[in-house]
N, C-alpha and C positions, 0 to 999 in steps of 0.2 A: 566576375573578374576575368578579365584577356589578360593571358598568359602564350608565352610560348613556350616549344620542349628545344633545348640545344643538347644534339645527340653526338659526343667526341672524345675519342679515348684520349686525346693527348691535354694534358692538364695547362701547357702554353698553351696552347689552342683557344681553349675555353676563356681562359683569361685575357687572352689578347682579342676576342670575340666581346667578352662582355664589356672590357676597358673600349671597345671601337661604340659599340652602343651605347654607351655612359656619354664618349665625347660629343656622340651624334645627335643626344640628346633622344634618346629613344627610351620610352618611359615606363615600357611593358614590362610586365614580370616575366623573369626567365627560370624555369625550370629546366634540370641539366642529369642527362643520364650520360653512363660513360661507354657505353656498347650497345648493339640494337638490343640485346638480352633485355638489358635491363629498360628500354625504353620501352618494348612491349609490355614487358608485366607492369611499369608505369600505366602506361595507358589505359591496358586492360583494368588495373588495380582500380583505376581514376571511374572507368566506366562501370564496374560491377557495382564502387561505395556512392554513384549518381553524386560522383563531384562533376566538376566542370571539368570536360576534357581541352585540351590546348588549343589555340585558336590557329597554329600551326607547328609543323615539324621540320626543324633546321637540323639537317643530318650528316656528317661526313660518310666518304663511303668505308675507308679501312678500317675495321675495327675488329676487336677479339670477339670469341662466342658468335656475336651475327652482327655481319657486316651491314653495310647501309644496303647494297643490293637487295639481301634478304627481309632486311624491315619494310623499304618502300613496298616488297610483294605483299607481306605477311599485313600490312597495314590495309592496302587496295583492294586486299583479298578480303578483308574481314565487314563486310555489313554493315558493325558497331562502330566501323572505324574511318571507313575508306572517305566519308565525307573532308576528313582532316588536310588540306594543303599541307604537302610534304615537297618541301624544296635542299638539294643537296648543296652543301658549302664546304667544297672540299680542294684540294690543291690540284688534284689530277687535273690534266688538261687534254686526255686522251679523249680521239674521238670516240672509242668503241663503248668509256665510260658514261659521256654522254648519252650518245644511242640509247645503249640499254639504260639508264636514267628514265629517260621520256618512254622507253617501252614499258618499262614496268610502272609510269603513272605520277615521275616527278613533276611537281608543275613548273620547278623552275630549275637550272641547274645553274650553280654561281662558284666562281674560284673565291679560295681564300685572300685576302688583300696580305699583301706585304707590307704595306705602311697606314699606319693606323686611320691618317686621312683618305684613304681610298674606301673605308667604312661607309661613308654618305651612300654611296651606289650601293651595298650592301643591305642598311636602313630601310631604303627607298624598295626596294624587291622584298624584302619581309612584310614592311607597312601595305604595300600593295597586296600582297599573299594574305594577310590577315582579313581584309576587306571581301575577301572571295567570299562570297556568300553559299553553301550548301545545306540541303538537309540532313540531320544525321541520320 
């Protein structure tokens, strides 16, 4: 089973994310943590019980306990994990945000849409990230 992880502390977010994907006709399962906290002990949780880990990680960067910064390190850094495309979908449009993104090993870094048809380009950059092929 291909699945993704949507990693966003804001609870519109999430919804206005999964409603963009429903429209776009995008079929995959989404699993949803609310801060990097809880997305690592996800992960980790997924790989110690030899479930299937995500086919990628859609991440914002703000968040309580540990930010997106800190997950993309703690994910790239980890052996069990670094295989996983981790692409950020957040509103920031700051350059310095980006930068550091792609230094710490985002593969893709994507703004949030403000209107629910601008999803299709969103779709389109997940669907491609999922296809990345790596070893774990």
């Amino acid at each position: 089973m291909s699945y993704i992880l949507l990693v966003d502390d804001d609870r519109d977010d999430i919804e206005l994310t999964m409603l963009g994907f429903r429209d776009e006709g995008f079929k995959c399962e989404v699993a949803v943590a609310h801060d990097g906290k809880e997305a690592l002990d996800f992960l980790l949780a997924a790989y110690s019980a030899h479930r299937p880990l995500p086919a990628a990680v859609l991440l914002d960067l703000k968040m309580p306990r540990m930010d997106g910064f800190e997950l993309i390190t703690r994910v790239m850094g980890d052996p069990r994990l670094r295989h996983i495309p981790v692409a950020v979908l957040t509103s920031s449009g700051h350059e310095t945000d980006i930068k550091e993104a792609e230094r710490l090993g985002a593969s893709r870094y994507l703004r949030k849409p403000t209107d629910l048809k601008d999803y299709f380009l969103i779709v389109q950059e997940v669907k491609a990230l999922m296809t990345v092929k790596t070893a774990p």
